[in-house]
N, C-alpha and C positions, 0 to 999 in steps of 0.2 A: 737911317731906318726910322721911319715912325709910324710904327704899327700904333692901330686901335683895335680897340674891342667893342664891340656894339651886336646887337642881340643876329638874330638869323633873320635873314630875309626870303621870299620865294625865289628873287632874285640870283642866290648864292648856291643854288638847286645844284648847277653844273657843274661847279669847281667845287663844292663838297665832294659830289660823284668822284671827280675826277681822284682828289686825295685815298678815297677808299680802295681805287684800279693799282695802286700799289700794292706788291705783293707785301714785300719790308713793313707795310702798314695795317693788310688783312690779317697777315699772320698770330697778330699780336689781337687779336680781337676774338670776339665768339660765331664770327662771320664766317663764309667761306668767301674765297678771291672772288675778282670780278661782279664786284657788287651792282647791280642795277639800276638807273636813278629810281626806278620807283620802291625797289629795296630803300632807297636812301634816304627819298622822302618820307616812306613809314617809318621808318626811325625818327627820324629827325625832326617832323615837321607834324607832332601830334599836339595837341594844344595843352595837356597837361606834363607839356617837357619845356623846358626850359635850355635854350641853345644859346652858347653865343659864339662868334669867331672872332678871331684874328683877323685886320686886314693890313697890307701895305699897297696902296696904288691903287684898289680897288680888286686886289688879285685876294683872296680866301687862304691864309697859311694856315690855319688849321681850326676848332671848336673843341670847345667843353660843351655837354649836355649833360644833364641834371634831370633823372627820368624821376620823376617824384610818383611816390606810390599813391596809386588808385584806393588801397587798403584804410578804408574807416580806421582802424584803429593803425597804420603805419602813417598815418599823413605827416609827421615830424619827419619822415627819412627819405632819402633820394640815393642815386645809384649813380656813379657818374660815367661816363664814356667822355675818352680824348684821343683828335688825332690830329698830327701836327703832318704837311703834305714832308716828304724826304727831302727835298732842297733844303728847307729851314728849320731842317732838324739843329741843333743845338747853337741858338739866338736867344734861348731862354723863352721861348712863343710857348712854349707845355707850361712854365712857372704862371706866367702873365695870367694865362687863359684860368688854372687853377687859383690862381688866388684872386680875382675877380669872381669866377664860380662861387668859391667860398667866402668872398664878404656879401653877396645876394645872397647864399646861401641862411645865413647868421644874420643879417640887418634888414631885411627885405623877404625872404621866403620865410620864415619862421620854422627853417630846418632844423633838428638838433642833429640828426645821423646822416652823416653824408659817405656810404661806404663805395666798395671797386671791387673787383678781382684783376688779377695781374699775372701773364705767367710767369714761374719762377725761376724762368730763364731769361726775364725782360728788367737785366738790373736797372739798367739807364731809367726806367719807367720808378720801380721800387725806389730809387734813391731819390727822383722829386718828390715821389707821392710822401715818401717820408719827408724833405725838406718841409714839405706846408701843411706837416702836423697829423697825416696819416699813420696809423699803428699795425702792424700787424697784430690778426686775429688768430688766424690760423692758415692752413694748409688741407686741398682737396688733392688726393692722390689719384692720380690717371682720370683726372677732371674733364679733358678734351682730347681731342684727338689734332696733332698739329706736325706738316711736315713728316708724316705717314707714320709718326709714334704719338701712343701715351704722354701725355703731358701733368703734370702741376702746375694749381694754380693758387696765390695766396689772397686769400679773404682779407682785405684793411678796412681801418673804416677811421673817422676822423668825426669828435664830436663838436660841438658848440662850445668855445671858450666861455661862453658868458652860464653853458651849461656844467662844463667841468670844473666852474671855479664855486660851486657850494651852494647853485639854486635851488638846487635838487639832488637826490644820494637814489640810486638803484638798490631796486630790491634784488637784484640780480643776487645768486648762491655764490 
């Protein structure tokens, strides 16, 4: 196995598509199934998002994207979306991609807030996002609609080590 990680190309247009035509992989998203390439490329391929993927062989195993806000006064914070294709689900390619994400994130974009939502029946998802420093915030009740019920979904977010170590204190209540 020797996956890289290097940024998104127009190239990778297809086989992004292709990872989204999972159902196991829409589900977990804000998406509906059967995503469209040109769904895929608004997503993905806007100039103020930051993408990278996974590759092995030149074949696409999955991306992080980093949607950094448009918001004057948000430009510290990003949102992230990850989706790794079901073959290569658990290779560690979700770890890789997020913590790559998150030292651009920290050393290179000058993010401090890099939050997600998650639903709350997506542990496999919650117990990375927790491994690489994600906290839960909170909890949206009957947030989506998924698999023809109400859903939960939980707020994380994950700040700047170089910011939670006493650059700066929140005036936060």
């Amino acid at each position: 196995m020797s996956i890289k990680i290097r940024r998104l190309e127009p190239s990778d247009a297809e086989q992004l598509t292709e990872i989204y035509r999972f159902n196991s992989v829409s589900e977990n998203t804000s998406q509906l199934p059967y995503m469209s390439s040109d769904t895929v490329n608004s997503l993905f391929y806007e100039s103020n998002n930051y993408t990278l993927v996974a590759i092995d062989s030149d074949r696409v195993l999955g991306h992080v994207t980093l949607f950094i806000s448009h918001k004057q006064r948000e430009r510290h914070l990003a949102s992230v979306a990850i989706a790794v294709h079901p073959a290569s689900h658990g290779r560690g390619i979700g770890k890789m991609l997020l913590q790559e994400a998150l030292d651009q994130a920290d050393n290179w974009l000058n993010l401090i807030r890099v939050e997600l939502e998650v639903h709350t029946d997506n542990t496999s998802a919650i117990a990375l996002y927790e491994k690489v420093g994600f906290v839960k915030e909170g909890e949206r009740r009957f947030a989506t609609f998924k698999s023809g019920k109400l859903a939960n979904v939980l707020m994380m977010a994950r700040l700047s080590p170089q910011f939670t170590a006493g650059s700066q204190q929140s005036t936060a209540p």
